[in-house]
C-alpha positions as CSV (number, residue, x, y, z in Angstrom):
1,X,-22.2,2.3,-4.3
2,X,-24.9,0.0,-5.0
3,X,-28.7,1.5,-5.1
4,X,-30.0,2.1,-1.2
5,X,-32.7,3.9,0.6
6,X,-32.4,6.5,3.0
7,X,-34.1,3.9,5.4
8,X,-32.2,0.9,4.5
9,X,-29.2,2.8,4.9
10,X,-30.3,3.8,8.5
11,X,-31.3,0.6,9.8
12,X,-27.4,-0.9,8.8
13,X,-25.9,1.7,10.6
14,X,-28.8,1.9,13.8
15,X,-29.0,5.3,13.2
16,X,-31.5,7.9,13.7
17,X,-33.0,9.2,10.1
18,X,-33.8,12.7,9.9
19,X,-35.3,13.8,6.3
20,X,-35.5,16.7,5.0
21,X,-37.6,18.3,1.8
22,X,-38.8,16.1,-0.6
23,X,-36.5,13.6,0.8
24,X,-38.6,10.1,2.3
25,X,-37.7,7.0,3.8
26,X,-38.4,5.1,0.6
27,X,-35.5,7.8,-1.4
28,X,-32.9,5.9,-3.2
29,X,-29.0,6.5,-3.2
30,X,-26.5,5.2,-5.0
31,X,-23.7,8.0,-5.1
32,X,-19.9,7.3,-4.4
33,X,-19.1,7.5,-0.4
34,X,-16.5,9.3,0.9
35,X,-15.1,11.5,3.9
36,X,-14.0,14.5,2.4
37,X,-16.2,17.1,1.1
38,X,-13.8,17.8,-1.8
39,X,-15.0,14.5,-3.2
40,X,-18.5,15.1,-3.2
41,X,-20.6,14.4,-6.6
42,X,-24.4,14.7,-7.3
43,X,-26.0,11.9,-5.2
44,X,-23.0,11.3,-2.9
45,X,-23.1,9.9,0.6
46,X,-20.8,12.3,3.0
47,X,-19.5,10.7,6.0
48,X,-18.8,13.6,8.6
49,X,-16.0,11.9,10.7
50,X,-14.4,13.5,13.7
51,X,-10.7,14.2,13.3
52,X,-7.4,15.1,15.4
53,X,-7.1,18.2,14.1
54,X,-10.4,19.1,12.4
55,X,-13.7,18.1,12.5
56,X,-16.3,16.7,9.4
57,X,-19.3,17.8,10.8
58,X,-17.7,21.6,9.5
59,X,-17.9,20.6,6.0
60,X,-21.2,19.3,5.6
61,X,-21.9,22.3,4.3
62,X,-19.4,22.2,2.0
63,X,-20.4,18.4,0.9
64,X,-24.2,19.2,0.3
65,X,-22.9,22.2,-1.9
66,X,-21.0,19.9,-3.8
67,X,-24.1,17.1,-4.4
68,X,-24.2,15.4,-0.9
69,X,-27.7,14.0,-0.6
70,X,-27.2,12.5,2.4
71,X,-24.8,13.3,5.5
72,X,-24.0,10.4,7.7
73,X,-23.3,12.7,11.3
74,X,-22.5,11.9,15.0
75,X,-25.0,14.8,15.9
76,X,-27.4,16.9,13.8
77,X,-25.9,19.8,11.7
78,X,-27.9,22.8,10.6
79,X,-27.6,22.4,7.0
80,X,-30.4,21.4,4.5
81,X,-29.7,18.1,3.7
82,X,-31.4,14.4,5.0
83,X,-28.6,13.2,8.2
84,X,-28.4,10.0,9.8
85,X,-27.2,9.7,13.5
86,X,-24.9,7.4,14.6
87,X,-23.0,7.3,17.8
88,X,-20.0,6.2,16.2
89,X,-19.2,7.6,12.3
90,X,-15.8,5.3,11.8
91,X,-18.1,2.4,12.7
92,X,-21.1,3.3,10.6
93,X,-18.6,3.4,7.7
94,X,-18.0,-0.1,8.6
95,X,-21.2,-1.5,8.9
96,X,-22.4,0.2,5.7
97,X,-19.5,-1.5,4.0
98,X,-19.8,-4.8,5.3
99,X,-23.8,-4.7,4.4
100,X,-22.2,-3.6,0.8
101,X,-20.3,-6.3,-0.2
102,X,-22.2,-9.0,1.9
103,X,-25.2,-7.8,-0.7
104,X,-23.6,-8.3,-4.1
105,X,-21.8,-11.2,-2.9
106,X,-25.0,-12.7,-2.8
107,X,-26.9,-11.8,-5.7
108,X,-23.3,-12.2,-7.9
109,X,-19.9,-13.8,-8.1
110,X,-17.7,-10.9,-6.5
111,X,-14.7,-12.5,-5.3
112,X,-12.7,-11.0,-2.8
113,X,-8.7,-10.4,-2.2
114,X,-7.1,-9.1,1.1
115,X,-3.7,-8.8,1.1
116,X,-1.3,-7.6,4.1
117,X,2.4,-7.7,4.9
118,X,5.0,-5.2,6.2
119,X,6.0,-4.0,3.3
120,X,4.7,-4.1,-0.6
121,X,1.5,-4.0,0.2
122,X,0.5,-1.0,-2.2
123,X,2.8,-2.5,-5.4
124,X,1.3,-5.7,-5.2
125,X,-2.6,-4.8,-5.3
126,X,-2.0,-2.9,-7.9
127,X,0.1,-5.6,-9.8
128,X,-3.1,-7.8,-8.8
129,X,-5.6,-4.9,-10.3
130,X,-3.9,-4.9,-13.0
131,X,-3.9,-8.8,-13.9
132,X,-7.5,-8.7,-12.8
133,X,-9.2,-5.9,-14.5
134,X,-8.6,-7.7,-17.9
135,X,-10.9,-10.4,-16.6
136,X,-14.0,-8.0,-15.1
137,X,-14.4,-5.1,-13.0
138,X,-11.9,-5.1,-10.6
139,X,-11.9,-2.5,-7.3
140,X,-9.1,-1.7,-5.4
141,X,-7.7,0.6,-3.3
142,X,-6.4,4.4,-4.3
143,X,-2.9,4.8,-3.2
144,X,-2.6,3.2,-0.1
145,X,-6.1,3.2,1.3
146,X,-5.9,0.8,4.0
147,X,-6.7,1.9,7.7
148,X,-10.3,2.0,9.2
149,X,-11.7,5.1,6.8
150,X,-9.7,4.2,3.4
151,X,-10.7,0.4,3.6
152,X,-14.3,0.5,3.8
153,X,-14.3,3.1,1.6
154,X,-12.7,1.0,-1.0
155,X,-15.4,-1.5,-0.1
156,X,-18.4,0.9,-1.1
157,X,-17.4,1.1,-4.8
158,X,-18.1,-2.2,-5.6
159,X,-21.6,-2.6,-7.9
160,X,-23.4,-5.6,-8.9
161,X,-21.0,-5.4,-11.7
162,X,-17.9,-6.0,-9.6
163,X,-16.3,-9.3,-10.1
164,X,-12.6,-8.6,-8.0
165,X,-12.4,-6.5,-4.9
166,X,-9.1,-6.1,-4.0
167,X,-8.5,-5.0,-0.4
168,X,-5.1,-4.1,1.2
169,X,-5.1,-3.9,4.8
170,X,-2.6,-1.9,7.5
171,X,-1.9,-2.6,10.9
172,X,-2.6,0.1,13.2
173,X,-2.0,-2.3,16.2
174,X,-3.6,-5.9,17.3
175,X,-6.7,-6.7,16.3
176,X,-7.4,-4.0,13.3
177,X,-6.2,-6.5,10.9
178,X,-8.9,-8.9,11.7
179,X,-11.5,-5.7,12.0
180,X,-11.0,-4.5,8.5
181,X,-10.9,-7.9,7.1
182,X,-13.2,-9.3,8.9
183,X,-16.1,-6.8,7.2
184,X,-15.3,-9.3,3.8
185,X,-13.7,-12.3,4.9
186,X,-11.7,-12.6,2.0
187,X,-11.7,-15.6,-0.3
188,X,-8.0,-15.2,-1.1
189,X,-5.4,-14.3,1.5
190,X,-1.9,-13.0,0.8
191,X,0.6,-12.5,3.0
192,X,4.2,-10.8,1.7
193,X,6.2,-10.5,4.6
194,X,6.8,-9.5,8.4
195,X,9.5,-6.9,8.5
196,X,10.2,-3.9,11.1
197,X,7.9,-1.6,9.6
198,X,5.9,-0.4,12.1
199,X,7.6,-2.9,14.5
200,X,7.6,-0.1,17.4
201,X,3.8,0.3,17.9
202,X,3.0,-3.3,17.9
203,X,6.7,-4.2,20.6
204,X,8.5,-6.3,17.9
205,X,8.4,-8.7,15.4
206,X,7.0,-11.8,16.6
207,X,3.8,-9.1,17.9
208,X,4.0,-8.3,14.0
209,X,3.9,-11.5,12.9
210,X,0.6,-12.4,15.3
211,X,-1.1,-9.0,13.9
212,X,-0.1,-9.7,9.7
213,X,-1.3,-13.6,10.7
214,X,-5.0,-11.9,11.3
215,X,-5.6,-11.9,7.7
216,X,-5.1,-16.1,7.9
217,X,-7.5,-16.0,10.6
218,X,-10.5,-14.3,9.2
219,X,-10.5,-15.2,5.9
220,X,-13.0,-17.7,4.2
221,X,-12.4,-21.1,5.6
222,X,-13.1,-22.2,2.2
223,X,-10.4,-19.9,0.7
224,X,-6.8,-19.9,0.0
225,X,-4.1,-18.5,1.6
226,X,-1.2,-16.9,-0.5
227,X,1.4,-17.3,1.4
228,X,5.6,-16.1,0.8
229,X,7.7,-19.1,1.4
230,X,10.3,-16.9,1.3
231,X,10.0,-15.5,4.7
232,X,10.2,-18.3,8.0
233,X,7.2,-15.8,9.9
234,X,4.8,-15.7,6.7
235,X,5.4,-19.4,6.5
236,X,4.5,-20.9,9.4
237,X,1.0,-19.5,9.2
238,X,0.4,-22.3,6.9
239,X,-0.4,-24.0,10.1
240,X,-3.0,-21.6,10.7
241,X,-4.3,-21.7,7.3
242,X,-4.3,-25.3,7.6
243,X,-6.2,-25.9,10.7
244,X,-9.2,-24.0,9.3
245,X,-9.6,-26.0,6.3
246,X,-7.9,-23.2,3.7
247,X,-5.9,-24.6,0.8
248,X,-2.5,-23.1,0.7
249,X,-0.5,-21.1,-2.2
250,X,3.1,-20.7,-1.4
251,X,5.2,-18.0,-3.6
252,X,8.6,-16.9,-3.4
253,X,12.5,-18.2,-4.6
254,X,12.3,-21.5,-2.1
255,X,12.6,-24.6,-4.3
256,X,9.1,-25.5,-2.9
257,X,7.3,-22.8,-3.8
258,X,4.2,-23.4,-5.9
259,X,4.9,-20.0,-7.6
260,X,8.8,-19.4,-8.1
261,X,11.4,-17.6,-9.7
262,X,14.7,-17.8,-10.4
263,X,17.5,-16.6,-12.3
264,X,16.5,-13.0,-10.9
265,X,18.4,-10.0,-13.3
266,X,18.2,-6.1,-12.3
267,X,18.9,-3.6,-14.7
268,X,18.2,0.4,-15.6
269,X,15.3,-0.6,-17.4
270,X,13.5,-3.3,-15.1
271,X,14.1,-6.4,-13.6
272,X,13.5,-9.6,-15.2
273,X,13.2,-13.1,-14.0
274,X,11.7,-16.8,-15.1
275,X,8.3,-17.7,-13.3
276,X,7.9,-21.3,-12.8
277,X,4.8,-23.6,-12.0
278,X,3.8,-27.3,-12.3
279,X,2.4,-26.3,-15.9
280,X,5.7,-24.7,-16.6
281,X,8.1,-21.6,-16.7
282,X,7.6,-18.5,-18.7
283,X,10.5,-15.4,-18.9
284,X,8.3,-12.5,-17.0
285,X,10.3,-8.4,-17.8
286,X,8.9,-6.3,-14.9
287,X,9.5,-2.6,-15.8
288,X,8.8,-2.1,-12.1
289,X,12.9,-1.5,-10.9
290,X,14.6,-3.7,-7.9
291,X,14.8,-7.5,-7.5
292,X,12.7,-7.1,-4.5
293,X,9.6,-6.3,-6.6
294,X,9.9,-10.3,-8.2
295,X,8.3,-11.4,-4.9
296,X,5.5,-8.8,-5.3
297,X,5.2,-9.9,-8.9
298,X,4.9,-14.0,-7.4
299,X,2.4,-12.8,-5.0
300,X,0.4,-11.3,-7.7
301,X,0.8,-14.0,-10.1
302,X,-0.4,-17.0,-7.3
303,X,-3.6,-14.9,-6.4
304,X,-4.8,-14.5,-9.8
305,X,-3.8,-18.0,-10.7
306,X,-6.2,-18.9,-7.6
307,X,-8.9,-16.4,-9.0
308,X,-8.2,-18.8,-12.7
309,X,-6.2,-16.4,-14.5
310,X,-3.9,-18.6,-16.5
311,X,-0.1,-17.9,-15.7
312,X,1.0,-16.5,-18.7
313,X,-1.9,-14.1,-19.2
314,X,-0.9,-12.7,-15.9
315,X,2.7,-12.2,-16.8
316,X,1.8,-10.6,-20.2
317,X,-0.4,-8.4,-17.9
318,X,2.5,-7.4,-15.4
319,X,4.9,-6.7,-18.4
320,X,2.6,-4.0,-19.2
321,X,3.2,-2.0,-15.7
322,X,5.5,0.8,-15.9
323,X,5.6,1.8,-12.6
324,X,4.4,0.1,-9.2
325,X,2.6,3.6,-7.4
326,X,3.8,7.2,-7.6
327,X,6.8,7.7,-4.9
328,X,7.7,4.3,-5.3
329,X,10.9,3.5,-7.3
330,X,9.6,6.0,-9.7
331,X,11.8,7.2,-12.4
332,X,12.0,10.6,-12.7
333,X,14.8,13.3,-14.2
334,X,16.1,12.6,-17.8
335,X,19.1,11.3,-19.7
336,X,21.4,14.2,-17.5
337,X,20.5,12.5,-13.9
338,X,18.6,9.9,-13.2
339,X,16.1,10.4,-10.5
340,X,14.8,6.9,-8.3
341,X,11.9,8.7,-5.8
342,X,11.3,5.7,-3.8
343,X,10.2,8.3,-0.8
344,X,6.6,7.1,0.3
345,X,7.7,5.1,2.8
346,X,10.7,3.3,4.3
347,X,11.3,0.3,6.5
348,X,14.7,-1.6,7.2
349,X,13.7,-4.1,4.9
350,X,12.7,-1.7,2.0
351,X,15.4,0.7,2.3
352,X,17.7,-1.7,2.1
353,X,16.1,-3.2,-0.6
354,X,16.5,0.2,-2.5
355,X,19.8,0.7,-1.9
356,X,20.5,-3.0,-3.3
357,X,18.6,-1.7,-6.8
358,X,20.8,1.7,-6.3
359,X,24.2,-0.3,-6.5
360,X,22.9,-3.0,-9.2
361,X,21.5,-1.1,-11.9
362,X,24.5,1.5,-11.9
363,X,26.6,1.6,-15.0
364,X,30.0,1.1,-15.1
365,X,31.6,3.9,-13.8
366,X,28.4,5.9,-13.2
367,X,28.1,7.4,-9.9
368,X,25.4,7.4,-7.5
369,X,23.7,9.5,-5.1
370,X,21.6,7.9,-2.1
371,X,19.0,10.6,-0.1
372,X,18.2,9.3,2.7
373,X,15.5,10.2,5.2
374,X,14.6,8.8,8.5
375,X,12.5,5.2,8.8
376,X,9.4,6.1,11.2
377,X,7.9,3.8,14.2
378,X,10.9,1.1,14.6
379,X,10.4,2.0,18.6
380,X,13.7,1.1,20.2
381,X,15.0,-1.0,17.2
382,X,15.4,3.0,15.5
383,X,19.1,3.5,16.7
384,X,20.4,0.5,15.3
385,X,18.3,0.1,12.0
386,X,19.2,3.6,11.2
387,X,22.7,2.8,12.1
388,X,22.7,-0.4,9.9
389,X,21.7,1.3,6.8
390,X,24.3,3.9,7.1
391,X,26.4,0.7,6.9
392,X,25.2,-0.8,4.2
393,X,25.0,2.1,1.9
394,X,29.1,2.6,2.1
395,X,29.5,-1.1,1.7
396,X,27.4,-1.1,-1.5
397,X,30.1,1.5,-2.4
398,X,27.3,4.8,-2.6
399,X,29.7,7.3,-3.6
400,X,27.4,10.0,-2.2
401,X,25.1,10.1,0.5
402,X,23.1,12.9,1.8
403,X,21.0,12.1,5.1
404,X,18.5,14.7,6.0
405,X,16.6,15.3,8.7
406,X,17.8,15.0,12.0
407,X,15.5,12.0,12.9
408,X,18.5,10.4,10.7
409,X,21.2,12.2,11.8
410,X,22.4,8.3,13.4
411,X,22.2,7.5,9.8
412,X,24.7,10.0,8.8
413,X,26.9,9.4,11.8
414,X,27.5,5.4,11.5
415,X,28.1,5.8,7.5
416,X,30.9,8.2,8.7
417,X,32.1,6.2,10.4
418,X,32.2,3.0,8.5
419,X,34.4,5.2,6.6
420,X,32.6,7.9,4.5
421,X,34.9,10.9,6.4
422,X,35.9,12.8,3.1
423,X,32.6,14.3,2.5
424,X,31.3,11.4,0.7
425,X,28.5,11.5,3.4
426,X,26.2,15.0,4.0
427,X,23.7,16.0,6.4
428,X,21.1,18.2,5.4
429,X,18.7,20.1,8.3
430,X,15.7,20.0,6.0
431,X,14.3,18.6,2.5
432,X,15.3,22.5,1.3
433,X,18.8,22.5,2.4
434,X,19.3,19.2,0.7
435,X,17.7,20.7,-2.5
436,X,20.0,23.5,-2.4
437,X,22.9,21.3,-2.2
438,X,21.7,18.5,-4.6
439,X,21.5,21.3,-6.8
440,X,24.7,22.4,-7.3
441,X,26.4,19.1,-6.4
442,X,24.8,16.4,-8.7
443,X,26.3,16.2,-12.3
444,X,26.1,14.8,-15.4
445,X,25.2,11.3,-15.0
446,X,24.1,10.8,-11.4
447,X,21.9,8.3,-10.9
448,X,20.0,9.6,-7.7
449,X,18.0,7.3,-4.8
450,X,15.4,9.4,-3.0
451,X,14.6,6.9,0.2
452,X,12.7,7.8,3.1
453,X,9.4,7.4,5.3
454,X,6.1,9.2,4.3
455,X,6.3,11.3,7.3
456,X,9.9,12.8,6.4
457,X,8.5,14.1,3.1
458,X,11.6,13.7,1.0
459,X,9.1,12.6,-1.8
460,X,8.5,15.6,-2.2
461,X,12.2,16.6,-2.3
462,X,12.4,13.8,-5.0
463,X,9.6,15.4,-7.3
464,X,11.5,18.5,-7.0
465,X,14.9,17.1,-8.3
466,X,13.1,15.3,-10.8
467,X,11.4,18.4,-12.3
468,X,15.1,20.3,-11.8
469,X,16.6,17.6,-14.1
470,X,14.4,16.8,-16.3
């Protein structure tokens, strides 16, 4: 974080200072920021948030042991160690990050990305970072850091140094799209898609659509919005773009599109594809697997050709990436079986998406496995989603299928009967059953698909397979 005081820091977040030793007003911190005590450092700022099942203000102590100089609380712990009360820890997070960034965007030229979308969120800021960090210090999320704690957090590790922050932003439910963004207003805009992910807490797509269109809405009027031409709901908010004043970037395989590609090829080793622009078209060789990754790639490309990154630096960038994020089409196991642990998280769109890449990038002859877990927070659209993968994975001819879970079990019960009845499909109680079985059943040659949402685990299941196989 850039260099504070004690009472600076107290005045952004209206809080009550309380110093302690040596410790004044006029003390200076610059220390990384952070909610968990385990990532405390000399000089750190802890952040003692109130949790469903535990509570920060416990581990303060824990924090100052570990270097926290300064303990950001909702009421005053008995610990040695100079505290700031707020009413309200989440939102003092908030308001330290937007005071962040607001300060080196003015004494700099820190440019800022937000990017959103039901699904490839994750893959394509780190595509993005990637491209990027060749052209200056470039911030962006870890993992998947993008709810009300892990995106201001990635805000407060920009520096007066910084030149890219990259933001990727969830949607818990209306209006915390616009929140998160809203503490940067991003210059550049990208929006991937509007799937079902998540479709049950927001009461269906078109809801989901309004909330990913927040991004649109809150960014600089000035900026750009990246938008996937692609996909009819991401499309229309060109409208909205428009309206404000924002030039707009389209992406995507539509004839149109300002960034396209075509003559899209999947293989064992990566997908490849031609990227074309009005200045031309360049051969791009993701190592990333699945065609689906090519609009990620498009995406990344556009932004950082808004940000002046010529085209074919960034495509000599991406050609470099070997894999999108742990968990996520991952290649694991070794020349016996082939592991795929694609198991952070599943939507309609994704898993069907995976189960495309499962079926293309087969060999001749080569069988393969598909592990599927259960897709979380479809709301009433579960049943039938659930049911319409267990379709499509016998129609793309997946000789085995084990469903786990019994969140999934509908999975299981529509690929029976779409005609997998001679134990071509399995279910599995737990991710341990399935391990037992996977054991003894996979053979030389499998090529395996781990597929499932976060809260199933099965990535977990796919490490283990990986490390069996390998």
């Amino acid at each position: 974080m850039i260099a504070l005081t004690f009472a600076e820091i107290a005045a952004v977040l209206g809080g009550e200072l309380r110093t302690v030793g040596a410790d004044a007003p006029e003390t200076v911190v610059d220390g990384n920021v952070d909610t968990d005590s385990r990532n405390m450092q000399p000089g750190s700022i802890f952040f003692a948030k109130p949790g469903e099942v535990t509570d920060g203000h416990l581990f303060v102590p824990a924090a100052v042991e570990a270097g926290a100089v300064l303990a950001v609380v909702e009421h005053v712990v008995d610990v040695e160690v100079t505290q700031i009360v707020v009413p309200d820890v989440v939102q003092a997070l908030a308001d330290l990050a937007r005071e962040v960034v607001a300060r080196v965007r003015a004494g700099g030229d820190l440019r800022v990305v937000g990017i959103t979308g039901s699904n490839g969120k994750t893959t394509t800021k780190n595509l993005l970072a990637r491209i990027l960090q060749d052209e200056g210090e470039t911030i962006a999320p870890r993992a998947s850091y993008n709810n009300e704690v892990g995106a201001p957090l990635t805000m407060l590790r920009v520096t007066h140094d910084t030149r890219f922050l990259v933001s990727e932003f969830g949607a818990a439910g209306a209006g915390s799209i616009a929140r998160l963004a809203g503490l940067v207003e991003p210059d550049v805009a990208v929006v991937l898609m509007v799937g079902l992910a998540h479709a049950g807490g927001f009461g269906g797509i078109e809801l989901t659509a309004k909330a990913k269109a927040e991004l649109v809405q809150v960014a600089r009027a000035d900026g750009v919005a990246v938008l996937n031409a692609d996909d009819p709901r991401v499309a229309a908010m060109r409208s909205i773009a428009e309206e404000r004043g924002m030039h707009v970037v389209a992406f995507g395989q539509t004839g149109g599109a300002d960034v396209r590609a075509h003559d899209i090829e999947v293989s064992a080793t990566g997908t490849a594809c031609v990227v074309e622009t009005a200045s031309g078209a360049l051969p791009l060789r993701l190592q990333v697997l699945g065609a689906h990754h090519v609009s990620n790639a498009l995406a990344a490309i556009a932004a950082a050709r808004v940000l002046g990154v010529p085209v074919s630096d960034a495509v000599a960038r991406l050609e470099t990436v070997e894999i999108a994020e742990r968990w996520r089409m991952q290649p694991l196991g070794g020349d016996r079986v082939r592991i795929i642990n694609d198991a952070y998280n599943a939507s309609p769109d994704s898993m069907a998406a995976a189960l495309r890449t499962l079926a293309q990038i087969a060999a001749p002859g080569q069988r393969t496995v598909a592990v599927l877990g259960a897709m979380s927070e479809l709301g009433e659209s579960a049943g039938e989603e659930h049911d319409r993968i267990g379709l499509l994975a016998v129609r793309l001819n997946i000789q085995r299928i084990v469903v786990v879970g019994a969140d999934a079990r509908r999975l299981f019960l529509a690929a029976v009967g779409e005609g997998s009845w001679d134990g071509e499909a399995v279910h599995m109680p737990d991710a341990d059953a399935a391990f037992d079985y996977l054991k003894d059943e996979l053979r030389e040659g499998d090529l395996v698909l781990v597929k499932s949402s976060n809260s199933a685990g099965l990535r977990h299941l796919g490490d283990r397979l990986g490390e069996s196989f390998s």
